[in-house]
Z-matrix of the N, CA and C atoms (Angstrom, degrees):
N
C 1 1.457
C 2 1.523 1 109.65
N 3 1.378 2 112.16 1 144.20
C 4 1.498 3 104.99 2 167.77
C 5 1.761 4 107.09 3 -148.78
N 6 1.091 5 106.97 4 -169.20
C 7 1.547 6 104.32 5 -162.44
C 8 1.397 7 102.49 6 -92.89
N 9 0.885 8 122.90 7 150.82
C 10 1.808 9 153.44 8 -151.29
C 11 0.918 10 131.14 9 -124.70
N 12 1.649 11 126.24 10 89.53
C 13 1.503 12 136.53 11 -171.72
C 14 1.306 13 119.82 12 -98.08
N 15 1.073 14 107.10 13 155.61
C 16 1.958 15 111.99 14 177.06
C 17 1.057 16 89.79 15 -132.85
N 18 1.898 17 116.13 16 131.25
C 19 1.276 18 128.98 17 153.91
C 20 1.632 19 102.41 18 -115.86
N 21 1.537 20 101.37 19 158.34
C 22 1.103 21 128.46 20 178.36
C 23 1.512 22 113.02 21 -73.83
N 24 1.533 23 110.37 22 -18.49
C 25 1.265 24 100.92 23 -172.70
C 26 1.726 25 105.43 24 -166.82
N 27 1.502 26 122.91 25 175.15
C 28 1.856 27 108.02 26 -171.65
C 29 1.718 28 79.82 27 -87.52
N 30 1.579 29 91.93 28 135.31
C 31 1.749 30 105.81 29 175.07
C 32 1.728 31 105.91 30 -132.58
N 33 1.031 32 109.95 31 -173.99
C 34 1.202 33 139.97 32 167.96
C 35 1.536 34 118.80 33 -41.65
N 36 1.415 35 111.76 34 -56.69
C 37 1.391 36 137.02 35 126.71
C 38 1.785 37 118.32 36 20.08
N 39 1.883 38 88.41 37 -103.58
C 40 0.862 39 94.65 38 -141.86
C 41 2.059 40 91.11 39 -93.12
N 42 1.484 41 120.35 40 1.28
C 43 1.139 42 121.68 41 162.24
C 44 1.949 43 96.81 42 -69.26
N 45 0.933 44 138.06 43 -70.60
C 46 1.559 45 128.13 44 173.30
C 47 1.916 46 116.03 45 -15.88
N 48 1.962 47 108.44 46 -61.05
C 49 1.158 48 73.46 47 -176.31
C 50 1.555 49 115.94 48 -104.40
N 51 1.532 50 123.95 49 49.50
C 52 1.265 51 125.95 50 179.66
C 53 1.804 52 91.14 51 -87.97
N 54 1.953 53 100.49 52 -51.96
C 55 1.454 54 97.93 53 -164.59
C 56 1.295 55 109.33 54 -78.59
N 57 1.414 56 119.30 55 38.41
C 58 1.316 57 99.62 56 -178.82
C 59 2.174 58 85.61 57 -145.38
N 60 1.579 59 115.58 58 20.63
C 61 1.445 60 103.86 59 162.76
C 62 1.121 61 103.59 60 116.40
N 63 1.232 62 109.57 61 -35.67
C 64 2.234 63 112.71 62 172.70
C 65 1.321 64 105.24 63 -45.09
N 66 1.463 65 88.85 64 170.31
C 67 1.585 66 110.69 65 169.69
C 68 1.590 67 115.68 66 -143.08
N 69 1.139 68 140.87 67 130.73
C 70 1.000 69 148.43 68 -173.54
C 71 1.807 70 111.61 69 -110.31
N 72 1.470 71 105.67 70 -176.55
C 73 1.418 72 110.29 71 179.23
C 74 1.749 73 94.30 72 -133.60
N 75 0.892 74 108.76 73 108.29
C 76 2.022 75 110.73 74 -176.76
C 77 1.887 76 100.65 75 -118.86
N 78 1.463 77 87.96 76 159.81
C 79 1.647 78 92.86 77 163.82
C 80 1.665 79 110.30 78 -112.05
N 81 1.663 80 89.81 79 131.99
C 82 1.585 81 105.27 80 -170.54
C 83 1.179 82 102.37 81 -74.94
N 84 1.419 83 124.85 82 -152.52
C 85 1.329 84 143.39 83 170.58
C 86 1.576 85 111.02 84 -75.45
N 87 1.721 86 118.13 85 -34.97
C 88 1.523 87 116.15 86 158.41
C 89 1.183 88 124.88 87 -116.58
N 90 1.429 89 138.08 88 -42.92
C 91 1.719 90 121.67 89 161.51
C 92 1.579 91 99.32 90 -134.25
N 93 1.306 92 98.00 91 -171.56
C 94 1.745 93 99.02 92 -171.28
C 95 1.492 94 102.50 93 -83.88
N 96 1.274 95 111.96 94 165.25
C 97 1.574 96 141.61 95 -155.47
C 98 0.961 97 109.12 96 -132.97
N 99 1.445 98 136.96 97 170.86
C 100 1.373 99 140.43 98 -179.71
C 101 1.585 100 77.21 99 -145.50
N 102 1.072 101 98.60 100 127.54
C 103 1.942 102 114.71 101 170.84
C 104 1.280 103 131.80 102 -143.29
N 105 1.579 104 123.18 103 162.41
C 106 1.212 105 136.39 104 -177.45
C 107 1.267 106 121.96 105 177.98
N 108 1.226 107 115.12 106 142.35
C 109 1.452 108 126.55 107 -173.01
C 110 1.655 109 114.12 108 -28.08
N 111 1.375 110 98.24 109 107.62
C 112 1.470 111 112.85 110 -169.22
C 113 2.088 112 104.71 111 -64.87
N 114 1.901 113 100.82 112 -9.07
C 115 1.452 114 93.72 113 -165.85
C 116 1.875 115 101.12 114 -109.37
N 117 1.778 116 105.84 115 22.69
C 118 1.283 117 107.04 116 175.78
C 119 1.511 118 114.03 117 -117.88
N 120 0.904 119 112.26 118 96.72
C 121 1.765 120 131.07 119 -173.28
C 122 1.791 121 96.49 120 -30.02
N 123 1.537 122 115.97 121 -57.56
C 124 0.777 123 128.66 122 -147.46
C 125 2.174 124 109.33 123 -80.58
N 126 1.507 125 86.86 124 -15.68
C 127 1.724 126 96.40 125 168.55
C 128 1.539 127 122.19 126 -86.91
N 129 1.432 128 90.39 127 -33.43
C 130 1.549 129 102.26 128 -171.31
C 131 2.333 130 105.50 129 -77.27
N 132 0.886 131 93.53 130 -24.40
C 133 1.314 132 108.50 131 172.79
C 134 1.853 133 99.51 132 -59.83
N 135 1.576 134 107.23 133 -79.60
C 136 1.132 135 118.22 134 174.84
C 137 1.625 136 128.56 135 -34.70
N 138 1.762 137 99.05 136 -28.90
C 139 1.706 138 91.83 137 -172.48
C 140 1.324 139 90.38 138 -91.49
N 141 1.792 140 130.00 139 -8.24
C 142 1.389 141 115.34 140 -168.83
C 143 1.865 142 97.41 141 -81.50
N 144 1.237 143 117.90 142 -52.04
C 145 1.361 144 116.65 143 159.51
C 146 1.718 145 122.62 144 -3.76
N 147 2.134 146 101.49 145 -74.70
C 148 1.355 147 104.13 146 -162.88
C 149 1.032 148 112.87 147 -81.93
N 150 1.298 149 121.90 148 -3.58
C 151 1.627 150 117.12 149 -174.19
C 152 1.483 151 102.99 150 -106.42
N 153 1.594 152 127.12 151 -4.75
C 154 1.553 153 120.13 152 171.57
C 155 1.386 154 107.91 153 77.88
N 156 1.381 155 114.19 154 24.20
C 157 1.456 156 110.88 155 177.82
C 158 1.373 157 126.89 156 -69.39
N 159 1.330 158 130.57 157 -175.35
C 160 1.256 159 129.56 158 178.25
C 161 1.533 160 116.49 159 -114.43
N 162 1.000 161 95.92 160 101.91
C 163 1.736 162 126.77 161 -153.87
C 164 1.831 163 107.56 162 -39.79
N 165 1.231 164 107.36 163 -12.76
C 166 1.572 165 133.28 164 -179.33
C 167 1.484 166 118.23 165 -82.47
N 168 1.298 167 109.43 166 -40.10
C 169 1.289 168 136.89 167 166.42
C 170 1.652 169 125.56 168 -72.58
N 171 1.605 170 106.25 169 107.30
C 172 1.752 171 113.42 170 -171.22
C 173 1.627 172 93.58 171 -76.98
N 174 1.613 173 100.94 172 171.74
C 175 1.605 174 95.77 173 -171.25
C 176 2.190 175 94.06 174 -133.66
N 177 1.225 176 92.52 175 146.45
C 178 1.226 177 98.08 176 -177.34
C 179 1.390 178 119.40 177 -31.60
N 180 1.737 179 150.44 178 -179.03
C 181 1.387 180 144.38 179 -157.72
C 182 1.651 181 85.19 180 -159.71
N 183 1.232 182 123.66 181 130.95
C 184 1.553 183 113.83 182 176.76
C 185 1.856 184 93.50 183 -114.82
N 186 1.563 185 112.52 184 135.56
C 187 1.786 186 93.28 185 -163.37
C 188 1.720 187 77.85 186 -129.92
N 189 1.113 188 109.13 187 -175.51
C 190 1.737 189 141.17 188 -172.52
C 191 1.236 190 96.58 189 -101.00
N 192 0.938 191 146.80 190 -37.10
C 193 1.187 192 133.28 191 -135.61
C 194 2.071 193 125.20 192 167.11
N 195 1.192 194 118.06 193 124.40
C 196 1.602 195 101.56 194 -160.59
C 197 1.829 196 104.27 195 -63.81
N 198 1.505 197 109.67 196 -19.88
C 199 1.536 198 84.95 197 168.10
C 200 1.693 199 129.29 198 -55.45
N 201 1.450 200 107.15 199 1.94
C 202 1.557 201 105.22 200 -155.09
C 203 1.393 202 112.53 201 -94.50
N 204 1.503 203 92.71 202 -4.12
C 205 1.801 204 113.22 203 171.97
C 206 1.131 205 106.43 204 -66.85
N 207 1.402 206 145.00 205 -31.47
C 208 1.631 207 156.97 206 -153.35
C 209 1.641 208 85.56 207 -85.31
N 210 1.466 209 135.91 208 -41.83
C 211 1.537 210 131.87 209 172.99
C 212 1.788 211 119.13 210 -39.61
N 213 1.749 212 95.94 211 -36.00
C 214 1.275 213 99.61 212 174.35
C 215 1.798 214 132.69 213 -104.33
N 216 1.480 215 97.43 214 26.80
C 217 1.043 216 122.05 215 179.58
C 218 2.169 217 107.80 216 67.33
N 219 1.471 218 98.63 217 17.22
C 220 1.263 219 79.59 218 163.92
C 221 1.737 220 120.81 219 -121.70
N 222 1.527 221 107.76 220 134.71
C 223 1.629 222 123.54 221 143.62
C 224 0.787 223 151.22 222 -57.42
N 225 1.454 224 123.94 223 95.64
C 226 1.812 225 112.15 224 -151.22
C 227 1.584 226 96.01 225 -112.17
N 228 1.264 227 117.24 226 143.26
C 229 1.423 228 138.27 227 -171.94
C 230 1.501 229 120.90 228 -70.58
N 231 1.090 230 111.02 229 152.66
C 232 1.559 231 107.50 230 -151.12
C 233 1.798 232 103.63 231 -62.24
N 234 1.281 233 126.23 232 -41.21
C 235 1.762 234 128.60 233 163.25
C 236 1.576 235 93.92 234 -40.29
N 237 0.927 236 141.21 235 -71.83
C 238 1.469 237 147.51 236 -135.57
C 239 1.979 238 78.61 237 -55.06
N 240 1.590 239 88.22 238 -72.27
C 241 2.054 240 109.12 239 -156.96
C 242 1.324 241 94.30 240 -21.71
N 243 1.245 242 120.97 241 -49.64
C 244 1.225 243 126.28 242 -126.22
C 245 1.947 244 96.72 243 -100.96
N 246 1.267 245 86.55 244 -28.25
C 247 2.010 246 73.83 245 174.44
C 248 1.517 247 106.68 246 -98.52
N 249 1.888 248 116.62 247 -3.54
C 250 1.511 249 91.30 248 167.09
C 251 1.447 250 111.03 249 -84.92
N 252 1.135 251 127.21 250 -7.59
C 253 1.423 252 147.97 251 -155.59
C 254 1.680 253 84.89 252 -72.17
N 255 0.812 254 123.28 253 -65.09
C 256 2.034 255 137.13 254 174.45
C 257 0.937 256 117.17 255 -40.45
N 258 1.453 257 116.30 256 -40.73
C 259 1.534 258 122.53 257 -148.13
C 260 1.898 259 89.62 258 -101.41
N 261 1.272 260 105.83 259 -68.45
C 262 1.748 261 113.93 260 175.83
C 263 1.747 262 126.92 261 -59.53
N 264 0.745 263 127.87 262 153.81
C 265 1.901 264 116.10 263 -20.43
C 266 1.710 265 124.09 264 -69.34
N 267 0.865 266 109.12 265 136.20
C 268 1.496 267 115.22 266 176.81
C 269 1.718 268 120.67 267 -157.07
N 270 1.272 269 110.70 268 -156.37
C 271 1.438 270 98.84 269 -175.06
C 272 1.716 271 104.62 270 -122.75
N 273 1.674 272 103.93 271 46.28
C 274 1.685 273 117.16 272 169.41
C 275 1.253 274 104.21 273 -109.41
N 276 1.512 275 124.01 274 125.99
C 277 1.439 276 129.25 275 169.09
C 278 1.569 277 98.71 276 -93.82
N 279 1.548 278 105.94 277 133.98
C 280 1.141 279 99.08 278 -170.58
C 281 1.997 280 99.36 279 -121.64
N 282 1.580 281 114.50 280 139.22
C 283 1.261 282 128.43 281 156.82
C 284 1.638 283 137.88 282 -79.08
N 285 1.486 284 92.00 283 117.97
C 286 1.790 285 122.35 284 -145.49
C 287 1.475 286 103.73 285 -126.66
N 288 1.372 287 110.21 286 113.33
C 289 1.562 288 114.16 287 178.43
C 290 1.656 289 108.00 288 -56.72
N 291 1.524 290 99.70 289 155.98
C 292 1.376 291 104.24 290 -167.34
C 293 1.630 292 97.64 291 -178.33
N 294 1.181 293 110.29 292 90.72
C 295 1.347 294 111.01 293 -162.66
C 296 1.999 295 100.58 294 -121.37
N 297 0.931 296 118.43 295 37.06
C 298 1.510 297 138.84 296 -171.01
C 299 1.469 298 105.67 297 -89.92
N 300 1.183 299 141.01 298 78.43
C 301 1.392 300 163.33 299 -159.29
C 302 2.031 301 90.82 300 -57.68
N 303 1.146 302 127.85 301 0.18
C 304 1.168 303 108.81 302 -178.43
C 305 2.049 304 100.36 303 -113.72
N 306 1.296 305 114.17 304 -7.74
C 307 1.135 306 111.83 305 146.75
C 308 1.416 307 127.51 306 -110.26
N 309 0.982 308 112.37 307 61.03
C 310 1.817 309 131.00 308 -172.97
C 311 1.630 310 95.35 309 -89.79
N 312 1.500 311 122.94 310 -31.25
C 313 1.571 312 116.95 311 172.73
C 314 1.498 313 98.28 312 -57.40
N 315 1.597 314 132.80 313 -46.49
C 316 0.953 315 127.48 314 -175.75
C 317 2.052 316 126.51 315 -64.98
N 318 1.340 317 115.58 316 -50.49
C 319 1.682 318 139.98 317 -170.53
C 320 1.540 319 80.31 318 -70.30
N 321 1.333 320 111.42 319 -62.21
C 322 1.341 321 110.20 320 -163.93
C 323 1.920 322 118.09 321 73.73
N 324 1.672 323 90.57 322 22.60
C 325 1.495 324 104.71 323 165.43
C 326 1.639 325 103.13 324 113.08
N 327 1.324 326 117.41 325 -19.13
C 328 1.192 327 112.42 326 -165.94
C 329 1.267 328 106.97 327 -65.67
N 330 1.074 329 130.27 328 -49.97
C 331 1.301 330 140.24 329 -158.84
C 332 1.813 331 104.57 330 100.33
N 333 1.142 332 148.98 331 36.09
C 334 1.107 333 136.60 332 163.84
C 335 1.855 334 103.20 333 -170.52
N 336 1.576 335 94.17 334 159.72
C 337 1.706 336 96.35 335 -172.01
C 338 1.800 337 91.06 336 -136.54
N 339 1.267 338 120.30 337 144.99
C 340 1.387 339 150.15 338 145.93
C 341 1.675 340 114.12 339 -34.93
N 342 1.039 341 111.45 340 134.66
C 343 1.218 342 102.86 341 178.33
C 344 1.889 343 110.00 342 -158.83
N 345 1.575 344 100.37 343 131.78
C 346 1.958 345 85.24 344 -178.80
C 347 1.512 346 84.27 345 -134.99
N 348 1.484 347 91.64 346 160.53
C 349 1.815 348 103.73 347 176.02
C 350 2.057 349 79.75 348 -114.58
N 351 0.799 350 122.22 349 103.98
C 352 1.661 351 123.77 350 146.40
C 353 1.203 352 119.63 351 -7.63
N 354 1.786 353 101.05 352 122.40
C 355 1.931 354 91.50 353 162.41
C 356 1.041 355 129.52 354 -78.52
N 357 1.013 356 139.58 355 162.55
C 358 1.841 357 142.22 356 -161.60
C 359 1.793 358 75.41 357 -113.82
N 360 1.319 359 95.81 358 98.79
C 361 1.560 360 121.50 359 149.39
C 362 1.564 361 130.15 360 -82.25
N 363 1.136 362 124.86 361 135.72
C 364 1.646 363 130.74 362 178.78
C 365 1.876 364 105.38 363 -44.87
N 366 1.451 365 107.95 364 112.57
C 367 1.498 366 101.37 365 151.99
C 368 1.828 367 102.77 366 137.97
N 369 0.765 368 66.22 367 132.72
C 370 2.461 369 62.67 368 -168.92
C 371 1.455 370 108.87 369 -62.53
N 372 1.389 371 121.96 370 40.86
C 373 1.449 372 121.42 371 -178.25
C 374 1.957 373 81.65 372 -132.22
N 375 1.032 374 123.53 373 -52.77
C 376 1.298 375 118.43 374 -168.01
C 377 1.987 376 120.36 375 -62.45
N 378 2.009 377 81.65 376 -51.32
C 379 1.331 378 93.38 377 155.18
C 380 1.130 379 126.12 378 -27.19
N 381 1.557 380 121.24 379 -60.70
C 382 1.437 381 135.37 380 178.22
C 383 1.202 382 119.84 381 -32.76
N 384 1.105 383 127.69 382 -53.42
C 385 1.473 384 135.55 383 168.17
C 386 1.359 385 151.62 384 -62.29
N 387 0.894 386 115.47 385 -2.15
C 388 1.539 387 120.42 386 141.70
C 389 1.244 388 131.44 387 -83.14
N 390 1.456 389 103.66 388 -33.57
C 391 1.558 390 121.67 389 172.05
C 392 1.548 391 110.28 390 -75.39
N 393 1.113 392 125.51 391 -24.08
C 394 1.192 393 131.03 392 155.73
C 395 1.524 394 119.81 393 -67.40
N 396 1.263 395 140.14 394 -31.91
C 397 1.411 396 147.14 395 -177.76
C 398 1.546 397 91.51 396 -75.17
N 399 1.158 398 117.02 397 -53.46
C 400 1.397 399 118.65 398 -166.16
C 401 1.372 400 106.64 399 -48.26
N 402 1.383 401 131.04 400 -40.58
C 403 1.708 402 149.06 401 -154.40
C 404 1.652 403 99.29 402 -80.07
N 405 1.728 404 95.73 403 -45.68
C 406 1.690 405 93.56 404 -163.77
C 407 1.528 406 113.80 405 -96.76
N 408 1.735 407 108.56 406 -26.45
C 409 1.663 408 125.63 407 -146.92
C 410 1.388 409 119.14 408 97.57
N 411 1.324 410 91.77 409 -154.39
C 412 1.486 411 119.25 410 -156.51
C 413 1.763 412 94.60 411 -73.02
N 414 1.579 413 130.61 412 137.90
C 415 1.149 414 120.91 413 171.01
C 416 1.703 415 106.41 414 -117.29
N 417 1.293 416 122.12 415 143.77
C 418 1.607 417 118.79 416 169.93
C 419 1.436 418 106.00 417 -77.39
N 420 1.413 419 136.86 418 150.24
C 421 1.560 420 117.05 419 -174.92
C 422 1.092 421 87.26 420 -170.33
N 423 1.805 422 141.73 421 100.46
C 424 1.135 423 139.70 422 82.52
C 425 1.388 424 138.15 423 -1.53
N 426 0.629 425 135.81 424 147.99
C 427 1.303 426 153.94 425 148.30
C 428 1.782 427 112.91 426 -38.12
N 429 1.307 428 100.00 427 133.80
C 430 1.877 429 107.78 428 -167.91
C 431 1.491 430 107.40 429 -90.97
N 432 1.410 431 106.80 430 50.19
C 433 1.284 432 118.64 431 179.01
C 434 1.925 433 114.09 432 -137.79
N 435 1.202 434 111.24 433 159.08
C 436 1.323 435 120.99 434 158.97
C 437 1.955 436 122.81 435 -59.31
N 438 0.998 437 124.35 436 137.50
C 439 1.012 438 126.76 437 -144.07
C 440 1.905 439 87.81 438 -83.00
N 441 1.431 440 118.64 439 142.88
C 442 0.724 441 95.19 440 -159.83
C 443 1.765 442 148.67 441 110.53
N 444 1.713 443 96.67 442 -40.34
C 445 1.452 444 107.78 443 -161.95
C 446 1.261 445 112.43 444 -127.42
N 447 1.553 446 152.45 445 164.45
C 448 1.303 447 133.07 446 -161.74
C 449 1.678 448 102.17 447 -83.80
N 450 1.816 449 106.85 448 151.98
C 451 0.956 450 82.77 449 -161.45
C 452 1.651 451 109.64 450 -102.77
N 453 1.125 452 122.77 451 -150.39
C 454 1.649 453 135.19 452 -169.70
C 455 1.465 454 123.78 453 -60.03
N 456 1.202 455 143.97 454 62.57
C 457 1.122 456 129.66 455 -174.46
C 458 1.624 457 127.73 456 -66.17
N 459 1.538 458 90.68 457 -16.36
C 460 1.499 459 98.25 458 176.85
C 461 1.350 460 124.29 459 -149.17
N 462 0.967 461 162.69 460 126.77
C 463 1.687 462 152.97 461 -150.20
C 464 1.298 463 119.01 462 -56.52
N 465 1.481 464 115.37 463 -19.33
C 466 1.569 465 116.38 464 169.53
C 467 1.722 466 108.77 465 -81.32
N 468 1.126 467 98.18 466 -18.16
C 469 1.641 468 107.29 467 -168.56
C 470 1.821 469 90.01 468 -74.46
N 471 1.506 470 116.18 469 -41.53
C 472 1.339 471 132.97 470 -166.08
C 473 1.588 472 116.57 471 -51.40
N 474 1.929 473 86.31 472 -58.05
C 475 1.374 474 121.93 473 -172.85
C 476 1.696 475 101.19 474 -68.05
N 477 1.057 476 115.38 475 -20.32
C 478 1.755 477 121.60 476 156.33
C 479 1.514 478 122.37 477 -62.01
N 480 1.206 479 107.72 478 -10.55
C 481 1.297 480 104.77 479 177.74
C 482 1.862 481 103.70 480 -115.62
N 483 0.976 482 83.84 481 -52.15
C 484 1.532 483 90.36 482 -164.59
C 485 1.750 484 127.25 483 -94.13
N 486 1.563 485 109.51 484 -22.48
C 487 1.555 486 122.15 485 153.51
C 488 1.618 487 82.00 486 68.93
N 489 1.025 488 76.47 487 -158.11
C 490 2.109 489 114.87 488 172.40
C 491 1.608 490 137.19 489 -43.89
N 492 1.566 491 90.24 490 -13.87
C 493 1.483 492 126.89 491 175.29
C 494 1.286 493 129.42 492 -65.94
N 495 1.453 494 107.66 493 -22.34
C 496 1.323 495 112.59 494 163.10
C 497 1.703 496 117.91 495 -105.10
N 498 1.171 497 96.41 496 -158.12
C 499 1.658 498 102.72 497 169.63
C 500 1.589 499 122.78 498 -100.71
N 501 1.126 500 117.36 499 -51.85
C 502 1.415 501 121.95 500 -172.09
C 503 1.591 502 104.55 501 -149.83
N 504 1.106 503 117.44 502 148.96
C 505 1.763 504 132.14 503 171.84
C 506 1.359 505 86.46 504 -130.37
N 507 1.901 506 95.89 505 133.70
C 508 1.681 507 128.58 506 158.54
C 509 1.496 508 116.61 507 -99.41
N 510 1.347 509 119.90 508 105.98
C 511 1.340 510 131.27 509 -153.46
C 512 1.835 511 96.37 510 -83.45
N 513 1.036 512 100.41 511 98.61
C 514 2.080 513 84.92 512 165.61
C 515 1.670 514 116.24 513 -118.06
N 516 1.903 515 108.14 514 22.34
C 517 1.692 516 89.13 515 152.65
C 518 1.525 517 82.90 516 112.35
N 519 1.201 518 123.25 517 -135.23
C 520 1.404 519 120.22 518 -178.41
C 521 1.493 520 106.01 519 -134.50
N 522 1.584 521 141.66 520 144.50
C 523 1.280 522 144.41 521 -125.37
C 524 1.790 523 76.87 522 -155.52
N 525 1.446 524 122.50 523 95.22
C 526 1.528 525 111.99 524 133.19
C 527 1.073 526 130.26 525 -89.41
N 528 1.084 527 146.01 526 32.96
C 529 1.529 528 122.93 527 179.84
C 530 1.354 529 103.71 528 -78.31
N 531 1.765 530 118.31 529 -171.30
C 532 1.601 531 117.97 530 155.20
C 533 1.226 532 116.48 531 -84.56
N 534 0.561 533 101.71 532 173.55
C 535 2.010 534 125.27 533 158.19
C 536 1.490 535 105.98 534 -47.47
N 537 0.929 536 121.55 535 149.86
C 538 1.966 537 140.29 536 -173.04
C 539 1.319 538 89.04 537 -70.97
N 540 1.254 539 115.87 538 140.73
C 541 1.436 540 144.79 539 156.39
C 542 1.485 541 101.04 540 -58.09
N 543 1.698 542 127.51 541 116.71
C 544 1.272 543 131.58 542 157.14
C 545 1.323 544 124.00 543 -96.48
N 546 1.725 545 120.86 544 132.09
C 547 0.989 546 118.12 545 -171.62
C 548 1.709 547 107.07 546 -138.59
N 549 0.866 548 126.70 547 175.20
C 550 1.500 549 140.82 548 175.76
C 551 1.715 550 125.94 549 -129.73
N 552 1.262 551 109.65 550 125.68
C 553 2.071 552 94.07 551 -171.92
C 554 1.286 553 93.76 552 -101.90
N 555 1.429 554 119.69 553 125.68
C 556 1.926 555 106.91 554 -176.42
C 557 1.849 556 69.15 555 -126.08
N 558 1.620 557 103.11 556 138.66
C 559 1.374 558 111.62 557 147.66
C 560 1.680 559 96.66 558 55.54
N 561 1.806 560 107.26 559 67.35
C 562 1.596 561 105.68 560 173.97
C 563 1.520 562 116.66 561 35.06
N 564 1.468 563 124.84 562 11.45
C 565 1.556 564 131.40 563 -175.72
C 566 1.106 565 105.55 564 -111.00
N 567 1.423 566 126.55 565 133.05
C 568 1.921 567 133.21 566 155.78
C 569 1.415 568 131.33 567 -55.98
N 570 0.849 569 121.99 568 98.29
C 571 1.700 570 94.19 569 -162.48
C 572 1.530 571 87.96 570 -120.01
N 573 1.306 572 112.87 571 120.34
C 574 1.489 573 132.81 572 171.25
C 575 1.694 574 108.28 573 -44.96
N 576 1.026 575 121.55 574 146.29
C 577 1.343 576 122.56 575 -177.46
C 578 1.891 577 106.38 576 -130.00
N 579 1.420 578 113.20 577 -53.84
C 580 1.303 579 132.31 578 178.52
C 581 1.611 580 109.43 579 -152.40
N 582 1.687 581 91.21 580 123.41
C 583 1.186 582 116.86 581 -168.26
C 584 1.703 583 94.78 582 -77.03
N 585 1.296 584 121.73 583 129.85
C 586 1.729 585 132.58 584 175.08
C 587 1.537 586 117.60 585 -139.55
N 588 1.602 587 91.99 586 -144.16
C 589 1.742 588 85.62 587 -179.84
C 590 1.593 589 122.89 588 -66.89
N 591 1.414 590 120.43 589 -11.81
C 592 0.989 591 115.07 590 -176.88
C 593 1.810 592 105.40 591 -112.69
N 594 1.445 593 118.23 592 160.13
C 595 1.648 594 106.68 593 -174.01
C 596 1.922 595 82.50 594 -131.74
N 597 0.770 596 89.94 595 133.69
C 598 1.652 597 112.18 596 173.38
C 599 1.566 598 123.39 597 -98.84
């Protein structure tokens, strides 16, 4: 257990205790997340823990920017650049081979990891967030729910799952959208994976 903050907004704060192993509960670009440094073995373990996930199962990567894929040792080919280049930022997480045995905490065997650059949504809280990824990195971000269970529309809904267990919750009000549109590019092709907030 540790002690339990609510900010009003992504600060100074709560970038300190991401880079230093925390985990927080924030609102993404489509519903709230439970996150943490996607490049600390030892967080990403932990959020698989509180959320009851299925340990088999990789969890989305929220990045700054498509250079931030090169962190995970992958090169994506000039067709690829160019149709995430279209698609990002938005609210499609997209599936990206990544078969690099030193993020295997991450694939979790599959050979591939999720990945969304955020849409720049209306309102200086949304704004916040990319410019915030940029400060800390790469974040893992699920859904602020039990695996399984509906998820978070609002931080008390959050704080229902997770209490005291984390570090800090960023309150932004209540978050309907869906879940990110998942997709896959095999062979310069889109291939829909999970239909969400966005329809392709």
């Amino acid at each position: 257990m540790c002690e339990m903050k609510i900010y009003e907004s992504l600060n100074i704060k709560s970038a300190e205790i991401l880079k230093n192993g925390g985990i927080g509960v924030i609102p993404t670009d489509t519903i709230y997340g439970i996150v943490g440094s996607a490049l600390n073995k030892k967080t990403v373990e932990r959020i698989y823990e509180l959320r009851k996930r299925n340990l088999k199962k990789p969890m989305i990567i929220l990045i700054s920017s498509i250079n931030d894929l090169k962190l995970f040792g992958i090169n994506i080919d000039l067709k690829t650049k160019k149709i995430l280049s279209k698609i990002w930022p938005n609210k499609v997480s997209v599936v990206i081979s990544c078969k690099n045995s030193m993020f295997s905490y991450l694939h979790r065997g599959t050979g591939s990891l999720a990945f969304r650059l955020p849409a720049r949504l209306p309102g200086p809280r949304n704004k916040k967030l990319v410019g915030f990824l940029k400060k800390i990195g790469p974040l893992v971000a699920p859904s602020a729910n039990w695996e399984g269970s509906e998820y978070s529309k609002t931080i008390k809904e959050a704080q229902g799952y997770f209490g005291a267990k984390v570090n800090f919750y960023v309150d932004a009000g209540t978050k309907r959208s869906l879940p990110s549109t998942l997709i896959e590019i095999r062979n310069s092709k889109v291939m829909v994976l999970r239909e969400g907030a966005v329809k392709l």
